[in-house]
N, C-alpha and C positions, 0 to 999 in steps of 0.2 A: 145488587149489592156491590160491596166494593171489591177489587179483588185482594186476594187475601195468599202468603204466603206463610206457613204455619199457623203460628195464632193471631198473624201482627198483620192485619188489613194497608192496604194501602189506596190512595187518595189519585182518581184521573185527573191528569192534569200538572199533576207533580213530578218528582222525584219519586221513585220505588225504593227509599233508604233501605238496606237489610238489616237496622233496626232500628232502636227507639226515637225521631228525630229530634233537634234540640232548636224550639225556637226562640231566639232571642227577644229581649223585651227594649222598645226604646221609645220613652216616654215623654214626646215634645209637650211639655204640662208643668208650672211652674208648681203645682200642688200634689202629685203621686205621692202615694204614702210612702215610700219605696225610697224616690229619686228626684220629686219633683222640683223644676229648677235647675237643675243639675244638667240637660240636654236641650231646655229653652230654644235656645237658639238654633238654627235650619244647620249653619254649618257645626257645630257642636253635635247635632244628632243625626250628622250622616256621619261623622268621623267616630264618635261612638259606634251605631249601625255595624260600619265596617271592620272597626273593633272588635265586635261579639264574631263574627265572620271569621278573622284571625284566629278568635280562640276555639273557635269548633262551633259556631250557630249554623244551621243546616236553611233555615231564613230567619228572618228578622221581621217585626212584628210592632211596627208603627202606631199609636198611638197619640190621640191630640185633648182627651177628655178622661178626666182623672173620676174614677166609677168607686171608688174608697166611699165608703159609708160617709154620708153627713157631707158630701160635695156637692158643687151647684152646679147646674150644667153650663155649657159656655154655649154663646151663638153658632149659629152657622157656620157664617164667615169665618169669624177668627178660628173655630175647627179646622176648614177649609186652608185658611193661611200655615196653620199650624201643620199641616199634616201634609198636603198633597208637594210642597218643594222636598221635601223629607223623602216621600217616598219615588218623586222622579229623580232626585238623587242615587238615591240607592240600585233603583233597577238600572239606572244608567250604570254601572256599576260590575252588574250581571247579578246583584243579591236578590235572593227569590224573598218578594217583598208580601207579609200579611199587613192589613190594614184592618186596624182595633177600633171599629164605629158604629155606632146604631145609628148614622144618618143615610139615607139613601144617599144624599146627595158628595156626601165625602165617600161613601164607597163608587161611586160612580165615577168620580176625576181620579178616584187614587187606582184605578183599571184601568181607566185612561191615561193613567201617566206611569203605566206600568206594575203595578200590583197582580198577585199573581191568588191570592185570597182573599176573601171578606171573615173577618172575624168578630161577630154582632153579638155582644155580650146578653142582648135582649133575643138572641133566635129570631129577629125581622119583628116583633112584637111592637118594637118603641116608635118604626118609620111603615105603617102598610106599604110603600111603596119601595121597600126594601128587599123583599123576596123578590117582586118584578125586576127591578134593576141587576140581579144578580142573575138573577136564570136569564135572561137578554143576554147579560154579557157571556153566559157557561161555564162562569167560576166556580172554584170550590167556595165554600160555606161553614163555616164553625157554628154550629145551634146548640149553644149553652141554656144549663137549668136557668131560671128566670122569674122570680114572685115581683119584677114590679123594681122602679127606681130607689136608691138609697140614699135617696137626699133628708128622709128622714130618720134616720139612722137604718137596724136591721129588718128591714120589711117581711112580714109574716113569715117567720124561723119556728115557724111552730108545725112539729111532724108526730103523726103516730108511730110511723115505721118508714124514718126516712131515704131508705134503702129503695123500698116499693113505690115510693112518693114519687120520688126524684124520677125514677125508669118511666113510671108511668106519662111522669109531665111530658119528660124528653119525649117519648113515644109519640104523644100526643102532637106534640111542636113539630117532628120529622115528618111526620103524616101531614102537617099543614103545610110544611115546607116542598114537599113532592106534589102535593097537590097544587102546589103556586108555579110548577114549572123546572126545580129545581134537580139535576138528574139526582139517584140514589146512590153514582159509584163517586159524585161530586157534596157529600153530607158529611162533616167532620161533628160529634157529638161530645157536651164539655160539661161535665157536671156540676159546675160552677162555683167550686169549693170557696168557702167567705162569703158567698152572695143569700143572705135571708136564711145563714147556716151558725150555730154555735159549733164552738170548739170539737166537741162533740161528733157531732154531724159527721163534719169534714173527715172525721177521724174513720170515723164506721164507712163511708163512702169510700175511704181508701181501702177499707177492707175488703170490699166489694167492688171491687172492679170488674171482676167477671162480669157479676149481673150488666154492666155498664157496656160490656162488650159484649153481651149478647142481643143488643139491639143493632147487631150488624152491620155498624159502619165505627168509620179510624173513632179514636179515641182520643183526645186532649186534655190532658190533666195540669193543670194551673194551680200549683200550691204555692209558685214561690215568696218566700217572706210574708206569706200570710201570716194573721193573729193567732189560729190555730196551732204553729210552729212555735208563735211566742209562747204560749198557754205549757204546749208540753216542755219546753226549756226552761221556764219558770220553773215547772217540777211539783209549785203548790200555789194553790190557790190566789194565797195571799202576797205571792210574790211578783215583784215585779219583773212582767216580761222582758226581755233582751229587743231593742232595739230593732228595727227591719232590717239595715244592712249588717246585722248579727246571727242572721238567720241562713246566712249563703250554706255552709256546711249541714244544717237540717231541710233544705231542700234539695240538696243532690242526695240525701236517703232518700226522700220521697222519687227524686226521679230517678233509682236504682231500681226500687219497689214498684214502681207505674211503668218502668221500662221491662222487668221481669214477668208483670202480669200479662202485657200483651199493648200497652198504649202506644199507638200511631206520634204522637209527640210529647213532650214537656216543655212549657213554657215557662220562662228561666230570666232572673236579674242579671244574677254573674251566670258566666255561660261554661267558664273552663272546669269547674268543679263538679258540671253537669255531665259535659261530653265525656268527661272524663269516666262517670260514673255509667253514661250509660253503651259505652264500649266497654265494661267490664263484664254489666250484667249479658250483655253478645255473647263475648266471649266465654262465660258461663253457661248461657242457651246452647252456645256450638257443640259444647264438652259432652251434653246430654249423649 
């Protein structure tokens, strides 16, 4: 397992932060619910990147395929284009670089071009050949929950008790993932909050994060600017939610509240109203 320093596990291979890390999100994707568009371009998204870096990103979290419900996927190649100048940029740089892909093949050059994570929103599911290339290389790994692509919108969001659900799938996935060669002290686990999840869901998973860290490795909690944040800001039903980049200020609760429970990182739009929040919650742990 990973080793672990009070309640807050840490990731080989990395940084040992003393506490919650904050990784930035930088979305080379002209469609991100979020931002897409907005970092397009190679040099646009490494001067953002290093941006997030300035304001407190502990790494930075590359991306070239926008995973938003109701998106289509892009080729290969243009993945490939989109993503691997981006991330040789940034580690040229010295920025400890994650790469957001369920392609073997775009995690494979963005390691070779200096990435220092694979962050597979499918857990290796979408590429078989994706767990091999990663355990080759001895990277760490993010194995988020996973029902399946959402190009047709929420893919089976239907749970008895999705608390036990979720643990159970995860469990399942990390077991397949050790079993493909991947070490256990290099497993980061991501409950996938929005993905095949109502408002709801998300909410009750936040509550439960223990349960999520008691499958013995780091934690990564991904709320930001989700629809679940617009849901509760609305207030009611029938209102209309707030906007995505309206939501920066209800996800640094969320990463106050994931960095108190014990999560290994929070992955973040704006990044300075996170770091911020989660060097307070630190500083709170210390006071114990």
């Amino acid at each position: 397992m990973s080793k672990q320093t009070g309640r807050r596990r840490h990731l080989a291979g990395l940084t040992a932060w003393d506490r919650c890390a904050v990784m930035g999100v930088v979305n080379v994707t002209p469609d991100s619910f979020s931002d897409g568009g907005r970092f397009f371009d190679t040099t646009a998204a490494i001067k953002h990147g290093l941006d997030l870096v300035s304001e407190g990103a502990d790494l930075v979290d590359v991306g070239g395929e926008s995973t938003r419900p109701g998106a289509t996927r892009v080729d290969e190649d243009e993945e490939l284009r989109r993503v691997v100048p981006v991330v040789r940029g940034l580690a040229s740089e010295g920025v400890t670089v994650s790469v957001d892909t369920m392609r073997a093949s775009v995690a494979e050059q963005a390691l070779a071009a200096g990435a220092a994570l694979v962050n597979d929103v499918s857990g290796g599911l979408a590429d078989p050949r994706m767990i091999p290339v990663v355990a080759d290389a001895g990277a760490p790994f993010v194995v988020m929950h996973w029902r399946g692509l959402l190009e047709d919108g929420n893919v089976r969001g239907t749970y008895t008790d999705v608390v036990t659900e979720v643990v159970d799938e995860l469990h399942a996935r990390v077991e397949a993932v050790l079993d493909g060669g991947i070490a256990p002290d290099r497993i980061v686990v991501d409950p996938g909050l929005g993905f095949s999840k109502d408002a709801e869901h998300d909410l009750v998973l936040l509550a439960h994060l223990d349960r999520l860290l008691a499958l013995g490795h780091p934690l990564l909690v991904a709320a930001s600017r989700k629809r679940f944040l617009g849901r509760v800001l609305a207030g009611r039903p029938e209102a209309t939610p707030p906007p995505a980049r309206e939501r920066d200020a209800a996800t640094a609760a969320v990463s106050a509240l994931a960095a108190h429970a014990g999560a290994w990182a929070v992955r973040v739009h704006q990044v300075r109203a996170t770091a911020d929040a989660v060097r307070v919650a630190r500083a709170v742990e210390g006071a114990r």
